[in-house]
N, CA, C, O and CB atoms as a CASP TS submission, in Angstrom:
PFRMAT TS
TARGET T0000
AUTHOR 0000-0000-0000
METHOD Language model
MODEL 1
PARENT N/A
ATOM      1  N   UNK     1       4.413 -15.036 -10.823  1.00  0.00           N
ATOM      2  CA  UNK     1       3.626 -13.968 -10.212  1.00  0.00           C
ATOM      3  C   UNK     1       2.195 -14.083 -10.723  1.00  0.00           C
ATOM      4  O   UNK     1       1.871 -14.121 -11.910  1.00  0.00           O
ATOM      5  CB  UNK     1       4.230 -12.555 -10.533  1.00  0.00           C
ATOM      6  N   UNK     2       1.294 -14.142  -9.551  1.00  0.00           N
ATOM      7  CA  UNK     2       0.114 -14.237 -10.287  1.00  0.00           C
ATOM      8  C   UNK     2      -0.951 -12.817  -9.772  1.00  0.00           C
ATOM      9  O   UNK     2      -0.621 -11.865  -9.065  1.00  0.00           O
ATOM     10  CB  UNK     2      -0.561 -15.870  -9.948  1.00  0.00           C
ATOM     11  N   UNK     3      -2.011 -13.041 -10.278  1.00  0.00           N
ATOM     12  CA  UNK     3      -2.939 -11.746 -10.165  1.00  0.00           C
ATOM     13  C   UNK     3      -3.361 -11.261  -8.686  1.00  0.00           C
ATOM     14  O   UNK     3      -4.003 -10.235  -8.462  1.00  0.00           O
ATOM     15  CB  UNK     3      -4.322 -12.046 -10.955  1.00  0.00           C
ATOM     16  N   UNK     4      -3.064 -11.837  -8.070  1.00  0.00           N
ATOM     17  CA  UNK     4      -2.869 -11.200  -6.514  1.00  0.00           C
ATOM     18  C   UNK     4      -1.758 -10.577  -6.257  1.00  0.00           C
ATOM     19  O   UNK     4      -1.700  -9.475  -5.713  1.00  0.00           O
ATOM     20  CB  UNK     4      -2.889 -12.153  -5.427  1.00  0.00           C
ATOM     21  N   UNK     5      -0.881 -11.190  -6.602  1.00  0.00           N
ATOM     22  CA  UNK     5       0.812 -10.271  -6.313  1.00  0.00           C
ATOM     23  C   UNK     5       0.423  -8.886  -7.396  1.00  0.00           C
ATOM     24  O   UNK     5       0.873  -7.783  -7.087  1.00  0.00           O
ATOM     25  CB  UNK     5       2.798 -11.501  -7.139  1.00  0.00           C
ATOM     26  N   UNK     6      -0.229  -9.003  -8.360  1.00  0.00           N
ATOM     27  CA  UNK     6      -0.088  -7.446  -8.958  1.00  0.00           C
ATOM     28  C   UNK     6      -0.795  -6.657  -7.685  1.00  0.00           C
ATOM     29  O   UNK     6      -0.370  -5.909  -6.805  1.00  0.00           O
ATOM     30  CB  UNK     6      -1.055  -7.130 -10.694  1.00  0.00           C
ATOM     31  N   UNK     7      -2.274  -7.281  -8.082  1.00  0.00           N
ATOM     32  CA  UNK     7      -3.341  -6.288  -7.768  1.00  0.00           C
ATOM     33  C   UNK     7      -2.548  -5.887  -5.913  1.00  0.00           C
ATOM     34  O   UNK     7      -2.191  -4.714  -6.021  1.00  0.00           O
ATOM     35  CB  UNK     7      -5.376  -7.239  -7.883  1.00  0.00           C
ATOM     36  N   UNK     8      -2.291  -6.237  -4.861  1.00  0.00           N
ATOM     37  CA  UNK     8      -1.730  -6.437  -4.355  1.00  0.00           C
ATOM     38  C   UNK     8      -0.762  -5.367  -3.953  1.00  0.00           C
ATOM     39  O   UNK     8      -1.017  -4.731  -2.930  1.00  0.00           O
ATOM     40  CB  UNK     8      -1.572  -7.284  -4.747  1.00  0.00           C
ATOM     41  N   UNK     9       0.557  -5.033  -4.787  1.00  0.00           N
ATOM     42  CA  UNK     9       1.299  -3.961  -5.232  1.00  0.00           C
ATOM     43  C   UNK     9       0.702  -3.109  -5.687  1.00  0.00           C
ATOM     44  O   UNK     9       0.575  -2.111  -4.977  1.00  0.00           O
ATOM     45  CB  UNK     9       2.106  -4.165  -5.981  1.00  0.00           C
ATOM     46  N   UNK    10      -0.017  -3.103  -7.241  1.00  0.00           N
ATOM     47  CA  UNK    10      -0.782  -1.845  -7.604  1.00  0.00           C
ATOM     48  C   UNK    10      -1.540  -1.149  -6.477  1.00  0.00           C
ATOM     49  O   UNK    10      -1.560   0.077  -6.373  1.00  0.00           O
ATOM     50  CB  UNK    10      -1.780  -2.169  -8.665  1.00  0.00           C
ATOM     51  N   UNK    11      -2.009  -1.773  -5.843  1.00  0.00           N
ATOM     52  CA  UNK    11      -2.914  -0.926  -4.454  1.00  0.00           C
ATOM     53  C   UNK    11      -1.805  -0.463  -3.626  1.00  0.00           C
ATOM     54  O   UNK    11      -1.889   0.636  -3.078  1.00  0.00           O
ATOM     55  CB  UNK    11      -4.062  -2.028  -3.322  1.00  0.00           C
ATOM     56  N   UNK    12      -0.889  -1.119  -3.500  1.00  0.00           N
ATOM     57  CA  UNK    12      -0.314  -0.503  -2.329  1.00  0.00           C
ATOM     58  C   UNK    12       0.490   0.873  -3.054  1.00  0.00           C
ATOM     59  O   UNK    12       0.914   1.834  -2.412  1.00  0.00           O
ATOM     60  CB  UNK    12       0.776  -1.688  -1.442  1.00  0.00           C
ATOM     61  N   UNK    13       0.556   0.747  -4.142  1.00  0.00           N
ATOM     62  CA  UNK    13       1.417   2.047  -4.900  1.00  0.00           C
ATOM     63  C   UNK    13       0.497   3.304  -4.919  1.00  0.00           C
ATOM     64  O   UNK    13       0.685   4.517  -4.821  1.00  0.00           O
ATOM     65  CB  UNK    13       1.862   1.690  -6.648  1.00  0.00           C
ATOM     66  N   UNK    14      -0.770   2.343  -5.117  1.00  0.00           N
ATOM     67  CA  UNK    14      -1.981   3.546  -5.560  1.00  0.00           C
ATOM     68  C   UNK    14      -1.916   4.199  -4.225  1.00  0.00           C
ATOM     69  O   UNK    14      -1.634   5.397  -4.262  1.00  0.00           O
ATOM     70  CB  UNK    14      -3.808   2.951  -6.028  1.00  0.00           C
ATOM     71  N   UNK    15      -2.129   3.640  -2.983  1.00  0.00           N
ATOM     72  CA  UNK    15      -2.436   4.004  -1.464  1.00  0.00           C
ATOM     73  C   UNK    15      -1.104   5.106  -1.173  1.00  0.00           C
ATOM     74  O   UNK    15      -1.278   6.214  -0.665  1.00  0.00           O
ATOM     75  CB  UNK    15      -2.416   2.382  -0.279  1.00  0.00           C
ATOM     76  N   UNK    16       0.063   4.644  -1.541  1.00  0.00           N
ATOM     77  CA  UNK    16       0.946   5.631  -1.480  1.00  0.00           C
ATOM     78  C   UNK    16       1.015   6.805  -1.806  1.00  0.00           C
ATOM     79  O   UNK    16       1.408   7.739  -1.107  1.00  0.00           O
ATOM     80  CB  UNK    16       1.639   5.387  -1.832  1.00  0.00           C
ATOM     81  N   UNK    17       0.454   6.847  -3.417  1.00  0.00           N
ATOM     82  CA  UNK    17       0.083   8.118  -3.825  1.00  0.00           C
ATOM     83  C   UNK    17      -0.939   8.889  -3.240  1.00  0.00           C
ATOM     84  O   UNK    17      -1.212  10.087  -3.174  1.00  0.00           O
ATOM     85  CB  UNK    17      -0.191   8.055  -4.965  1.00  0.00           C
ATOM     86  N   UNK    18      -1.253   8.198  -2.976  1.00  0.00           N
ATOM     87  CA  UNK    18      -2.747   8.788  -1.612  1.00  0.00           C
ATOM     88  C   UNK    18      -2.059   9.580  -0.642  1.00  0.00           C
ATOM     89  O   UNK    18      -2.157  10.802  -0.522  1.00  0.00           O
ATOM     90  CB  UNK    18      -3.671   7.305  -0.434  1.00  0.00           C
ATOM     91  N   UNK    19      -1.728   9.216  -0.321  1.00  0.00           N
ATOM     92  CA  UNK    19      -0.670   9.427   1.460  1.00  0.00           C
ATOM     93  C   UNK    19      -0.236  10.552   1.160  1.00  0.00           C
ATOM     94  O   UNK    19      -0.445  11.502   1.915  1.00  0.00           O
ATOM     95  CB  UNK    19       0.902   8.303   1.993  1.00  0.00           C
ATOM     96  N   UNK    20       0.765  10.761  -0.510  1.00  0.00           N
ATOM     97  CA  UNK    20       1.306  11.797  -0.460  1.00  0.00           C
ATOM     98  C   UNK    20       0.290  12.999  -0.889  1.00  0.00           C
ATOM     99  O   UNK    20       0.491  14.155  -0.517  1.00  0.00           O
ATOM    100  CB  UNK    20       2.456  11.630  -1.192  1.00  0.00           C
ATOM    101  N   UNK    21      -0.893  12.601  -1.757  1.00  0.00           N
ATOM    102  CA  UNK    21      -1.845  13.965  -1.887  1.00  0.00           C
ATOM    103  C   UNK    21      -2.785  14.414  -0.699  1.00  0.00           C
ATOM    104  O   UNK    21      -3.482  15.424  -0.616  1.00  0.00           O
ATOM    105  CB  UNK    21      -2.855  13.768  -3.102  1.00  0.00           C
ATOM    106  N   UNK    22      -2.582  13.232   0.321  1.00  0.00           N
ATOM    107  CA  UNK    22      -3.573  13.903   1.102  1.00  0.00           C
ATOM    108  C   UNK    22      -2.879  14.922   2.508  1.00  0.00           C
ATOM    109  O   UNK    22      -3.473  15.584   3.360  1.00  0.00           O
ATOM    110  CB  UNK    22      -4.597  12.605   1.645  1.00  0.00           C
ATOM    111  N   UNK    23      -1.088  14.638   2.233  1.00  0.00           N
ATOM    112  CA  UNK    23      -0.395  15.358   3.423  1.00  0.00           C
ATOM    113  C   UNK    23      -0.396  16.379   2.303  1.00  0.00           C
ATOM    114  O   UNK    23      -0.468  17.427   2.944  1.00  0.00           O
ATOM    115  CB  UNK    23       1.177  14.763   4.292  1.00  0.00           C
ATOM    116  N   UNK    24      -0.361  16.712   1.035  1.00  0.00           N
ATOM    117  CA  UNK    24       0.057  18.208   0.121  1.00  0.00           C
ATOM    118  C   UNK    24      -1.298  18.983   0.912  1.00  0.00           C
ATOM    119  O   UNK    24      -1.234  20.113   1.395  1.00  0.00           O
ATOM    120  CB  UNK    24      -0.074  18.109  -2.197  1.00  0.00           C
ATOM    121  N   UNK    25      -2.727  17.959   0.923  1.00  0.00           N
ATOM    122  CA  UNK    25      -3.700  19.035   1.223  1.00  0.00           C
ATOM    123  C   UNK    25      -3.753  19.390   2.034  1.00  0.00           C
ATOM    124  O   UNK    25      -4.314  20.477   1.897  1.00  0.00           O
ATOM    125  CB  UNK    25      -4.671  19.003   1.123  1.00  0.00           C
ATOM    126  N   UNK    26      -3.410  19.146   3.493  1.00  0.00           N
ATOM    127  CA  UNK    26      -3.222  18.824   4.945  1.00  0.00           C
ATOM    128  C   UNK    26      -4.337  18.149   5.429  1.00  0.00           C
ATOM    129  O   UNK    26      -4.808  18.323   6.553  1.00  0.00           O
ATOM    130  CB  UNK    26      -2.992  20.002   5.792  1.00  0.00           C
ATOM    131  N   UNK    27      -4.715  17.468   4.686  1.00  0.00           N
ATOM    132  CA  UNK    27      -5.529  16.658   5.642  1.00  0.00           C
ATOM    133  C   UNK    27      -4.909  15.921   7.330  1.00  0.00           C
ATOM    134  O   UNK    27      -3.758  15.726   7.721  1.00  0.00           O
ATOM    135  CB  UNK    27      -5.941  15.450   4.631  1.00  0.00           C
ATOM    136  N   UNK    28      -6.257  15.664   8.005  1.00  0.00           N
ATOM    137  CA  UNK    28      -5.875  14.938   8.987  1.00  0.00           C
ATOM    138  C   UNK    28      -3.971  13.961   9.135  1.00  0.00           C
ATOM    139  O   UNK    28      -3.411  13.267   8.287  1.00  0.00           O
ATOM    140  CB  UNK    28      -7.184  13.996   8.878  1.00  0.00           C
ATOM    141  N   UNK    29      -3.661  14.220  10.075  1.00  0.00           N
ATOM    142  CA  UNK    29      -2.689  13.523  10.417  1.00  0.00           C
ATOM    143  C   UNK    29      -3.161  11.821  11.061  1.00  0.00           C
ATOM    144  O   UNK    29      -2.372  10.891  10.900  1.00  0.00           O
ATOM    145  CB  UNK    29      -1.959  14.505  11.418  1.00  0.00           C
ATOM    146  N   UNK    30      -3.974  11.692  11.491  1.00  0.00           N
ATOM    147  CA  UNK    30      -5.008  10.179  11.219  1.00  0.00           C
ATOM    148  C   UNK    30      -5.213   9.504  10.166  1.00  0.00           C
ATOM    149  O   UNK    30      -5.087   8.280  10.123  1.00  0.00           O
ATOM    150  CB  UNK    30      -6.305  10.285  11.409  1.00  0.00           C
ATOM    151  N   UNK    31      -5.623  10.377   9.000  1.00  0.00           N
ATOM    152  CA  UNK    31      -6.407   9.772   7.884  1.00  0.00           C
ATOM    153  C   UNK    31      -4.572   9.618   7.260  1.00  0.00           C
ATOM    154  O   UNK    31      -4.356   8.549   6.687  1.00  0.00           O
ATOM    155  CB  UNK    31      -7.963  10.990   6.871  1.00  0.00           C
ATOM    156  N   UNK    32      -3.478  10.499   7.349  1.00  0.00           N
ATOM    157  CA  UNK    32      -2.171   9.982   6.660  1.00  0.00           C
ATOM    158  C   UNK    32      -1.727   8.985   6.783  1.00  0.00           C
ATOM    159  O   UNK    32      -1.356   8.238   5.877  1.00  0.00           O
ATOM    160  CB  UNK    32      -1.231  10.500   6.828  1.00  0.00           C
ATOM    161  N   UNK    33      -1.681   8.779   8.040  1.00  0.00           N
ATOM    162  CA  UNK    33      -1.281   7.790   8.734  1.00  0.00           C
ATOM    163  C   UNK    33      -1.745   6.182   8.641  1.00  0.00           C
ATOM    164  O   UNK    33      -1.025   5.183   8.651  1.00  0.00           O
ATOM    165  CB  UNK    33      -1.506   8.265   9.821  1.00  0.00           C
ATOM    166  N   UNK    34      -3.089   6.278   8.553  1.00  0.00           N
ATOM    167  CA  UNK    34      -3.864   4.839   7.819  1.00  0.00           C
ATOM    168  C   UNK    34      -3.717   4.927   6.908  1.00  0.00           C
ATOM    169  O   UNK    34      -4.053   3.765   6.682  1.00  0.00           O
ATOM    170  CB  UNK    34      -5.186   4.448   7.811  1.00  0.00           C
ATOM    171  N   UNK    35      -3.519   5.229   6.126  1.00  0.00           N
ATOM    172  CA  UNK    35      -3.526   5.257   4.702  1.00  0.00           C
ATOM    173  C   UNK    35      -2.032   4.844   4.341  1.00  0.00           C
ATOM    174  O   UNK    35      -1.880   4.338   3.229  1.00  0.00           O
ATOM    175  CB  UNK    35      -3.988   6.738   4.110  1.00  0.00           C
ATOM    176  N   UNK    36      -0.959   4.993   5.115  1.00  0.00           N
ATOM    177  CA  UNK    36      -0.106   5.015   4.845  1.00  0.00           C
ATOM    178  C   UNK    36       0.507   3.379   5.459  1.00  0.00           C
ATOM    179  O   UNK    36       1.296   2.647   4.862  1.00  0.00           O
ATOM    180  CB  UNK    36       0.296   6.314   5.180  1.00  0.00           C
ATOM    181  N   UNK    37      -0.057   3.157   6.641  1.00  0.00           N
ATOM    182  CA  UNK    37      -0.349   1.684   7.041  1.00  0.00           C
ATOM    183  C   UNK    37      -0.881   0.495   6.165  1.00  0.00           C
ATOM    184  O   UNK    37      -0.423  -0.644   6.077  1.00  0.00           O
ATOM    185  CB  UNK    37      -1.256   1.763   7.996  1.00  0.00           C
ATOM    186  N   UNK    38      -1.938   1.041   5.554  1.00  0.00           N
ATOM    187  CA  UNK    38      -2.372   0.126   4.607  1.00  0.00           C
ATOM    188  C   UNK    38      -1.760  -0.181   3.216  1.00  0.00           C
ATOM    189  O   UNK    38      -1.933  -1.081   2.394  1.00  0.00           O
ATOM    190  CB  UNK    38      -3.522   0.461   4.417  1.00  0.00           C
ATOM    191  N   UNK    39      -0.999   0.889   3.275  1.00  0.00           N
ATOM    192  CA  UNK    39      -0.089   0.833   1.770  1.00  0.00           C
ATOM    193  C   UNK    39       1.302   0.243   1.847  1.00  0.00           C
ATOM    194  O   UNK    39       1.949  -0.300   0.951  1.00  0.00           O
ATOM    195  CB  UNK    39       0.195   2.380   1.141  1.00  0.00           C
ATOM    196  N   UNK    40       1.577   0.436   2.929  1.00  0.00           N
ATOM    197  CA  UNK    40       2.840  -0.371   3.628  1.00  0.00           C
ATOM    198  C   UNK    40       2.307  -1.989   3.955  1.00  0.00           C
ATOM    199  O   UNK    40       3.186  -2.846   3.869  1.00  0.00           O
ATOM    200  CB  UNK    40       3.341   0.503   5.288  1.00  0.00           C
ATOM    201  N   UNK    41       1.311  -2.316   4.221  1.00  0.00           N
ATOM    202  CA  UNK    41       0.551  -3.860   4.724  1.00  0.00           C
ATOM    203  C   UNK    41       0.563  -4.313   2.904  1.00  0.00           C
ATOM    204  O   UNK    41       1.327  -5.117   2.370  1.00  0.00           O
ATOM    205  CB  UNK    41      -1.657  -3.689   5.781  1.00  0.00           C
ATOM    206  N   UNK    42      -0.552  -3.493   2.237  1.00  0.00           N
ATOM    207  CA  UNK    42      -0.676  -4.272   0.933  1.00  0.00           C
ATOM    208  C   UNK    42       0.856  -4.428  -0.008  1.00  0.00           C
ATOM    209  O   UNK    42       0.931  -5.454  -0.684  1.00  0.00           O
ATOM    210  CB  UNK    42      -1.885  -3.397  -0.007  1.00  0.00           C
ATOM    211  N   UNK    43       1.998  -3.500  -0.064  1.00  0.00           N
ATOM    212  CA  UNK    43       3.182  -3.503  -0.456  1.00  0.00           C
ATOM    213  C   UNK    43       3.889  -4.389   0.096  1.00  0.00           C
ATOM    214  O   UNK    43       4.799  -4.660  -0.687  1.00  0.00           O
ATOM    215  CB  UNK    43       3.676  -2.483  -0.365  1.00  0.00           C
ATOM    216  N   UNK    44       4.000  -5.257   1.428  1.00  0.00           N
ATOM    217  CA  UNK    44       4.805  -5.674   1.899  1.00  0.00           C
ATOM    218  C   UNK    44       3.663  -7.400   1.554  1.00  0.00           C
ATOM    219  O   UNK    44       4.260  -8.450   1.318  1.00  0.00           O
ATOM    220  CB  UNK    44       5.322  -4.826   3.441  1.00  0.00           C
ATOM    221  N   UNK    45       2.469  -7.374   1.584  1.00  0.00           N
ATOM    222  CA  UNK    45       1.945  -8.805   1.441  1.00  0.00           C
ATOM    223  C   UNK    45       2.203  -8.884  -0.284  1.00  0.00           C
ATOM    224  O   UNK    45       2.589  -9.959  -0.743  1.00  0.00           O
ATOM    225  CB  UNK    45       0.075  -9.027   2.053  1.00  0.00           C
ATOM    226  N   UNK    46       2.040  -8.039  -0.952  1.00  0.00           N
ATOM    227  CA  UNK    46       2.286  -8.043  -2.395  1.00  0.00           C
ATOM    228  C   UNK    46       4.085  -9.055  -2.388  1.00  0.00           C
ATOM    229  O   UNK    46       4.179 -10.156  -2.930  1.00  0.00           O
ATOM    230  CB  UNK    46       2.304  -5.985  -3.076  1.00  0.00           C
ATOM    231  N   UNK    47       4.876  -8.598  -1.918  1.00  0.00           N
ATOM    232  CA  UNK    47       6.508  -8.378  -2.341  1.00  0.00           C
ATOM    233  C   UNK    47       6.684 -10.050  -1.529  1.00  0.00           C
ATOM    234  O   UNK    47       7.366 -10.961  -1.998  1.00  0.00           O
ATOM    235  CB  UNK    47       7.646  -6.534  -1.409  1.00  0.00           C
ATOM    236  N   UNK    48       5.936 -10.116  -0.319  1.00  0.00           N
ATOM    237  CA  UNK    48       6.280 -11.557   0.978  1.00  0.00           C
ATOM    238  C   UNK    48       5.400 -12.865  -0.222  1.00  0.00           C
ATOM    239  O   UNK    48       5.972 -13.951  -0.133  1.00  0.00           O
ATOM    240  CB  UNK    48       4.956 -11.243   3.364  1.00  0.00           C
ATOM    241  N   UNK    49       4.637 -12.876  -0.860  1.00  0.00           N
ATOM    242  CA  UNK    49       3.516 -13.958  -1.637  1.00  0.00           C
ATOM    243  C   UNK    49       4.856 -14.016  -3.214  1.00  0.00           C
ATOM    244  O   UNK    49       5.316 -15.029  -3.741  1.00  0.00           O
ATOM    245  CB  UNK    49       1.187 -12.905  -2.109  1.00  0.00           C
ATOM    246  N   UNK    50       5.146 -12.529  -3.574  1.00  0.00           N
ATOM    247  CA  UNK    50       5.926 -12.925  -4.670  1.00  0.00           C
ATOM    248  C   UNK    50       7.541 -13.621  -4.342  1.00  0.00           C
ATOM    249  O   UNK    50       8.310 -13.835  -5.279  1.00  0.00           O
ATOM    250  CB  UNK    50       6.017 -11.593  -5.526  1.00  0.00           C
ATOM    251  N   UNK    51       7.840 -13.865  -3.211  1.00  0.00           N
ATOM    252  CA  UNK    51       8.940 -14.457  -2.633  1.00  0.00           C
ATOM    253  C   UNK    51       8.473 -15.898  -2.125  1.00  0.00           C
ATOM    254  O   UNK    51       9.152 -16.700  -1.483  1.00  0.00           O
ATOM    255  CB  UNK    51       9.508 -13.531  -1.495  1.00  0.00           C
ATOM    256  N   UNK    52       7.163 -16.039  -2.560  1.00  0.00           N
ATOM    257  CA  UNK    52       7.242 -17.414  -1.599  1.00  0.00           C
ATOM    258  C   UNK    52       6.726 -17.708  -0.223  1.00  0.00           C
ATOM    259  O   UNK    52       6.206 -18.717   0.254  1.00  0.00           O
ATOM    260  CB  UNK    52       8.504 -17.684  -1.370  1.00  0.00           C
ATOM    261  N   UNK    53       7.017 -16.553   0.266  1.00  0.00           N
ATOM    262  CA  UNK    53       6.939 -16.705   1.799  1.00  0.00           C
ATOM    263  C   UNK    53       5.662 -16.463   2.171  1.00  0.00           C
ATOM    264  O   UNK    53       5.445 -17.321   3.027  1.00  0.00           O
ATOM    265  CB  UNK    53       7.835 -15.799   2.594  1.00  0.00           C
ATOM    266  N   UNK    54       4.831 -15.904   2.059  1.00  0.00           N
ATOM    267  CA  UNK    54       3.712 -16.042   2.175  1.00  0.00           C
ATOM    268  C   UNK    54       2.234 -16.805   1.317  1.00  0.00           C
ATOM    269  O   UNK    54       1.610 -16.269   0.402  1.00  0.00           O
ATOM    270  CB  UNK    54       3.755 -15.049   2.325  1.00  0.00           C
ATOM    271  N   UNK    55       2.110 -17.388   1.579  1.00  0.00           N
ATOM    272  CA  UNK    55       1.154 -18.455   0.933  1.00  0.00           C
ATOM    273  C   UNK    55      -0.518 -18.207   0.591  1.00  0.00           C
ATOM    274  O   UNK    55      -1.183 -19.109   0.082  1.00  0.00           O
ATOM    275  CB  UNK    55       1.209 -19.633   1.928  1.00  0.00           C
TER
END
């Protein structure tokens, strides 16, 4: 695992926690929603690079 697969995950965890403070505040149902896309994109390229499969 190298320093892209962290940083990679750490963002996508951080973005998650996002997602969930910004539906406690009610923010926009837009701004949840990207936010929640991008944390799902960086979590899933984090987990696909530490398998190999993505290069």
């Amino acid at each position: 695992m190298n320093g892209l697969n962290t940083i990679l995950i750490v963002l996508g965890l951080f973005l998650a926690g996002g997602v969930y403070s910004f539906q406690k505040q009610k923010m926009p149902k837009s701004v949840i929603i990207l936010l929640a896309l991008a944390s799902a994109m960086c979590l899933a390229a984090g987990v696909l690079r530490i398998q190999g499969i993505w290069e």
